[in-house]
N, C-alpha and C positions, 0 to 999 in steps of 0.2 A: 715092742711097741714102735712104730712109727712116726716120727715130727716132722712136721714142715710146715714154711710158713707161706702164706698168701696176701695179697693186695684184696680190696674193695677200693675202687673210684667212686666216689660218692657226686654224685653231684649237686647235691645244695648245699655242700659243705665244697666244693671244690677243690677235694685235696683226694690222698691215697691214702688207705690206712690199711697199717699191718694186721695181720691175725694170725693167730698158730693153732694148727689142728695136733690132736694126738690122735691116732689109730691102735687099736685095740691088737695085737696079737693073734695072727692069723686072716686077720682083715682080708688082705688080699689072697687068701686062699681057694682054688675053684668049690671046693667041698663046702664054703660060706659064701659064694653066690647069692643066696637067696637070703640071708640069713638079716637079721634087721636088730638094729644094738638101738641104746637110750644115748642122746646128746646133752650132754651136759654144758650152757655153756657160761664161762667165768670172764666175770668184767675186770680187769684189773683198775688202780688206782691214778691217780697223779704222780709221773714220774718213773711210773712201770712201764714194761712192754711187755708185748705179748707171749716174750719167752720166758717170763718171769713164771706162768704156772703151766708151761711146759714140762718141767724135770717133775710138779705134780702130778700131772696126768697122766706120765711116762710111770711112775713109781707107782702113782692106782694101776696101773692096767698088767704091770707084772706082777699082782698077789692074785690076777684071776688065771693064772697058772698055776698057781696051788690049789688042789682039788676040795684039800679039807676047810677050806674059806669060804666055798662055792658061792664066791662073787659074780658077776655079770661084767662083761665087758662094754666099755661107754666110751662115744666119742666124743672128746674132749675139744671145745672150742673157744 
């Protein structure tokens, strides 16, 4: 899986806010060009940041490499 984090400038809040995506495993593969996944996305709390449910989105998205689970891959926002 994939992490990285991103900005939004908001402006009527006048600030920047962080946000962390996860990508799903094989994401950026030519063979899933086309391919279109579910977005799941998680608010965190007072005091968190957005890398707080990173390592989860990271850990959902490698059991969809086990076949006998046959989970869906989800980008995590």
């Amino acid at each position: 899986a994939q992490y990285r984090t991103e900005t939004f400038t908001s402006t009527k809040l006048g600030a920047k806010w962080e946000y962390a995506i996860v990508l799903p495993p094989g994401y950026d593969d030519a063979a899933n060009a086309e391919a279109r996944y579910p977005v799941a996305y998680l608010l965190h709390g007072y005091g968190m940041d957005p890398s707080d449910f990173s390592a989860a989105g990271a850990l959902a998205n490698n059991f969809v490499t086990d076949p006998a689970l046959k989970l869906r891959p989800v980008i995590y926002v």
